[in-house]
N, C-alpha and C positions, 0 to 999 in steps of 0.2 A: 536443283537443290545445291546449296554452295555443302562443300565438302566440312568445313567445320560442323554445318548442321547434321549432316551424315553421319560423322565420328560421334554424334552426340548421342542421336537416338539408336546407332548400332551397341554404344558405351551402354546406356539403360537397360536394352536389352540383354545382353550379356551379362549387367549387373542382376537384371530379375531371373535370368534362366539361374544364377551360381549355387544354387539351392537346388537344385533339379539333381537327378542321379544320370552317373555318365552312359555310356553306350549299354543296350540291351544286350545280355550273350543269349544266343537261340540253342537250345537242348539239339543236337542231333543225338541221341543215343534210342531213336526210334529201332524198330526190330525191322532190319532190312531184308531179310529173308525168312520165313514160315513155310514149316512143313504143311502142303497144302495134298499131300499126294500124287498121284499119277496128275500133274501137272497136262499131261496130252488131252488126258480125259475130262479135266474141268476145264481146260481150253476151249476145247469143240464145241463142251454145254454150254457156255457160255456165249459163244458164238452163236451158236443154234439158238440161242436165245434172244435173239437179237435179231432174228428173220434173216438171217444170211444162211445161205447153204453153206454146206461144211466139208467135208471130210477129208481122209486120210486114204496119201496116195506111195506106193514103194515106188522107191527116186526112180528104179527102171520103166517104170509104169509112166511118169509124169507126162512127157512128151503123147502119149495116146490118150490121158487122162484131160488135156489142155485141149484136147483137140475133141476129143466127144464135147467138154463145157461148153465149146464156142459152135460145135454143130448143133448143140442141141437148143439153142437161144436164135439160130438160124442168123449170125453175126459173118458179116463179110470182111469189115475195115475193122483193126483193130491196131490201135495204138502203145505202142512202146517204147521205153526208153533205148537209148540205142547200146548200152552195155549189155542189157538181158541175151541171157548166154543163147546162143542162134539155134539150140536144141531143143529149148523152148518154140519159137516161132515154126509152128507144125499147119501141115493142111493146106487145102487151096486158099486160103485165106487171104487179103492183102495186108501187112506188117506196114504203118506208117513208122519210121523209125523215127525219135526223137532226141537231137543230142544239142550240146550248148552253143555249138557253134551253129549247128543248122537248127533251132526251133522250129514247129511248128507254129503256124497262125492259130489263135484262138479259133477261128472258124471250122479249122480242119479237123479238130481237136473235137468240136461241139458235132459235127458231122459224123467222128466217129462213131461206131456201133459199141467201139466198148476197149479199155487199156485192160492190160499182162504188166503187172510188177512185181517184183521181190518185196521186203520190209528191212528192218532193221532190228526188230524185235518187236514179242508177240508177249504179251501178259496173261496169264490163263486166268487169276481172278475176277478179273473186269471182262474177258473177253477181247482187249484191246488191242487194235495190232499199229505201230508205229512206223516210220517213215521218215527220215533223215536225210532227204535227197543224195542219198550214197547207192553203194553200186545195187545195178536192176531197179533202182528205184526212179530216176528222172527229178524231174522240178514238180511242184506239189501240185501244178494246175494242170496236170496229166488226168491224176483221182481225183479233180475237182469238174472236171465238164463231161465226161464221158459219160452216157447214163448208167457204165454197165460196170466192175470192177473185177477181173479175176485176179485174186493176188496168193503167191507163192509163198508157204512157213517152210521153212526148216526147223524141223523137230527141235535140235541144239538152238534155236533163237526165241522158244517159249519161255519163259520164268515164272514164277509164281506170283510175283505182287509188284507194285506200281515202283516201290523204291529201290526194289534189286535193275529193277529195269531203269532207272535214273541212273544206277553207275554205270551202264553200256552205253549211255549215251551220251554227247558231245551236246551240250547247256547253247552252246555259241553256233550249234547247225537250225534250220528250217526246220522244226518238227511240228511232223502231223498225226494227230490220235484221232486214230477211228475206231468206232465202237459201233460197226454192223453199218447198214444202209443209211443212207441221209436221211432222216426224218425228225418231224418238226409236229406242236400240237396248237392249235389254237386253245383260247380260254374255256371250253368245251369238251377240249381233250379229244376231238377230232385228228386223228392222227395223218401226216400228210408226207408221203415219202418223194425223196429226189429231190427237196426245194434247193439245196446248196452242197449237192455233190451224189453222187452215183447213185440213181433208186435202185441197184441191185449192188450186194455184196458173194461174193465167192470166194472160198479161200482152202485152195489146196494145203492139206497139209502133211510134208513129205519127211519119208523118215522113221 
C-alpha cells in the first residue's frame, strides 16, 4: 500500500474515533484486606477442602514432621529445589537436588516419587497457596510432574484474601496458584485428579 494511501485511511480513522472518550481510569479503591479472623484456621479449612491434607506443624517438629509425610506414602526419590534449607531433607530418602545451573531432566523429575517446596505466600480465603520461583521454591515444572506435592507454609506468609496477597508479590515473576490437588471434570462432572500436576497435595503448616 503506497504510504499516501496509508496516511489517508489512518486520517478517517482518527477523524471517526475524535468523538470517542479518552483513556478508561480503573477504580482501585477495592478493600484490600478483610477481617476474616484466625486467618490459620480458615486456611487449613480451606485447604481441607480441597482434598489435600493439612495441618499444622511447631517449626521444631518440621524436620520429623516431613519425614513421617514421606514414610508414610512409602516415597523413596524425592525432588527439591536446591536452596530448600538442608534441615528440611530428613530420612534415608534420596533428595534429587535441583538448581538452575544443574536442572533436572524432565524424565527424572516425572520418575520422581514426589517434590519438598516452600511457597511465597498462602491465601486463607481461597485456600490458595502461591509460588514465585523464589527461595525453596525451584522452577514451576518441579510441582508440575511429580505426582506427589509436600509443600512448607509459614504461618507469617498466610493472608487473608487474593489482593493483600497481590502486594507481596512481584507482577513480573512466574506465578503459580494452587488450590489443592490437580484435578479436572469432564461435561459429567466426573472428577479426575493428577491430569496436569501432582494428584496428591500436602501442606505443612509451620508456626
Amino acid at each position: 500500500m503506497a504510504s499516501g494511501a496509508r496516511a489517508e485511511i489512518l486520517g478517517r480513522i482518527r477523524a471517526a474515533l475524535s468523538d470517542r472518550p479518552g483513556p478508561v481510569t480503573v477504580p482501585r479503591e477495592y478493600d484490600r484486606t478483610r477481617d476474616l479472623g484466625d486467618v490459620l484456621t480458615l486456611f487449613e479449612k480451606q485447604v481441607a477442602d480441597y482434598r489435600a491434607v493439612v495441618r499444622r506443624v511447631p517449626e521444631a517438629a518440621l524436620p520429623d514432621e516431613i519425614g513421617s509425610s514421606l514414610a508414610a506414602r512409602g516415597v523413596r526419590v524425592m525432588v527439591t529445589p536446591a536452596d530448600v534449607p538442608a534441615w528440611w531433607r530428613v530420612g534415608e530418602f534420596v533428595w534429587s537436588l535441583d538448581a538452575p545451573m544443574w536442572p533436572l531432566p524432565n524424565a527424572a523429575l516425572d520418575r520422581a516419587d514426589g517434590v519438598l517446596t516452600g511457597c511465597a505466600v498462602a491465601i486463607a480465603q481461597t485456600g490458595t497457596i502461591v509460588l514465585d520461583a523464589g527461595f525453596a521454591q525451584g522452577r514451576r515444572v518441579l510441582t508440575l510432574l511429580p505426582d506427589y506435592h509436600l509443600c512448607v507454609v509459614r504461618a507469617d506468609q498466610v493472608v487473608a484474601t487474593v489482593p493483600e496477597a497481590l502486594t507481596r508479590l512481584d507482577s513480573t515473576r512466574p506465578l503459580t496458584f494452587i488450590s489443592g490437588p490437580s484435578a479436572t471434570s469432564d461435561i459429567e462432572l466426573d472428577r479426575v485428579e493428577g491430569v496436569h500436576g501432582p494428584r496428591t497435595l500436602e501442606v505443612l503448616i509451620v508456626g
